[in-house]
C-alpha positions as CSV (number, residue, x, y, z in Angstrom):
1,X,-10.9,-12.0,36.3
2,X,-9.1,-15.0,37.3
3,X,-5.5,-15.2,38.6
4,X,-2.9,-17.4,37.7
5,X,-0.6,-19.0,40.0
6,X,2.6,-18.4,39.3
7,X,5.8,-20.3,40.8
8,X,7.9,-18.8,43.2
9,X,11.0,-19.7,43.3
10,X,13.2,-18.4,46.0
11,X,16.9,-16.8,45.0
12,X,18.8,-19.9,46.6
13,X,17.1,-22.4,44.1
14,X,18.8,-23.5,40.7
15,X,16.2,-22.7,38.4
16,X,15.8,-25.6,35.9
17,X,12.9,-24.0,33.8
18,X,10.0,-22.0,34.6
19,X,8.3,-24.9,36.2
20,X,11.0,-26.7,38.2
21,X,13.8,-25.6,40.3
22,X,16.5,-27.8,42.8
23,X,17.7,-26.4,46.2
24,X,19.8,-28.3,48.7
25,X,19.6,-28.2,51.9
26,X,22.7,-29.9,53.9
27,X,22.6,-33.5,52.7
28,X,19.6,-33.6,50.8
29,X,18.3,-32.3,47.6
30,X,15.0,-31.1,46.5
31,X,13.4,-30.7,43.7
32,X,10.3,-28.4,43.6
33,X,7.4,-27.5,40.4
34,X,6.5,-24.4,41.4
35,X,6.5,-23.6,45.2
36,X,5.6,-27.7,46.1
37,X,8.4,-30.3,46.7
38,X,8.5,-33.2,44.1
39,X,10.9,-35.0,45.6
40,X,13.8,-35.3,47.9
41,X,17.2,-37.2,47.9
42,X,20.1,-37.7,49.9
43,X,23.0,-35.9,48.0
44,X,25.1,-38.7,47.1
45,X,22.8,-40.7,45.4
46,X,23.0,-41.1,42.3
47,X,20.7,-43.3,40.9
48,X,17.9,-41.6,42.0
49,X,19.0,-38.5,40.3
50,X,19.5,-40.2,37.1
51,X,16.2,-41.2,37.3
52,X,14.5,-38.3,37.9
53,X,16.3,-36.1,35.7
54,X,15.4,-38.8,32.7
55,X,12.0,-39.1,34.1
56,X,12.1,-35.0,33.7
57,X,13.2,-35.5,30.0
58,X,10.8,-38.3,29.0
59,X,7.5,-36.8,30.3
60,X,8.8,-33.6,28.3
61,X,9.0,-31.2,31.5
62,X,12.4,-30.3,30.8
63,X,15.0,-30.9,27.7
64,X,18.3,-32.3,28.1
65,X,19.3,-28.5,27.7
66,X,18.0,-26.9,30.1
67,X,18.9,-29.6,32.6
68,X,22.9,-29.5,31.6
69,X,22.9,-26.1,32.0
70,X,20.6,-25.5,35.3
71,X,23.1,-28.6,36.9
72,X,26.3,-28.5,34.8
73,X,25.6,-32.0,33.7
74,X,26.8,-33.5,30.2
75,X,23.9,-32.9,27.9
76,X,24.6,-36.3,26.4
77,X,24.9,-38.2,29.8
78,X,21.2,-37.1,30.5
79,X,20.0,-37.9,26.9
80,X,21.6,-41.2,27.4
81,X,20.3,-41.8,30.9
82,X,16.8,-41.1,29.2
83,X,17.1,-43.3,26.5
84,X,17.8,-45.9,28.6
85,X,15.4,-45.1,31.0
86,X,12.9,-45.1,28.0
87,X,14.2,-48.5,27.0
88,X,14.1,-50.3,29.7
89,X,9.8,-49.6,30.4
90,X,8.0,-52.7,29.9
91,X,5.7,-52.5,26.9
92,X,2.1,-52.1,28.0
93,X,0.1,-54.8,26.5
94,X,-2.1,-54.0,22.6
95,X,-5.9,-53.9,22.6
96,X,-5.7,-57.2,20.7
97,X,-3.9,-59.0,23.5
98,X,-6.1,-57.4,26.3
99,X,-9.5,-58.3,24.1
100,X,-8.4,-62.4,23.7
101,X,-7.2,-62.6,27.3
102,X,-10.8,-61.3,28.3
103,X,-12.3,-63.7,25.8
104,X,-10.8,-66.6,27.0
């Protein structure tokens, strides 16, 4: 019978969902799914936790609820910092342009 792996969290984490959690360690924040780090910032900066947190909302790994309430962030300040983070993705090219560039 297989076994799952389940994530293990440890009690000093802030549990975002059941697949991610945050934890910081003196100056710098991590961000874990499951028991492996994601990613790691220096506390103060910002920008990189803007982007990750809307990263987290656009590839539908967390909602903008359950991030304002793991963090005690304004629900509307991390839909808005994913719909601009959505916005400002360069368009992949259509088929159609891909097929003609080939073509030519």
């Amino acid at each position: 019978m297989p076994q799952s792996i389940l994530p293990l969290f440890s009690n000093d984490m802030i549990i975002v969902n059941n697949r991610f959690a945050v934890q910081q360690m003196g100056d710098t924040v991590f961000w874990f799914q499951g028991s492996l780090p994601v990613l790691c910032h220096h506390v103060d900066n910002q920008n990189l936790f803007r982007l990750f947190c809307s990263q987290l909302i656009n590839m539908e790994n967390a909602t903008a609820a359950e991030l304002s309430r793991a963090l005690g962030v304004n629900r509307e300040k991390l839909s808005r910092w994913a719909r601009i983070d959505r916005s400002s993705k360069v368009l992949e090219p259509s088929a159609s342009a891909v097929k003609k560039k080939r073509m030519s």
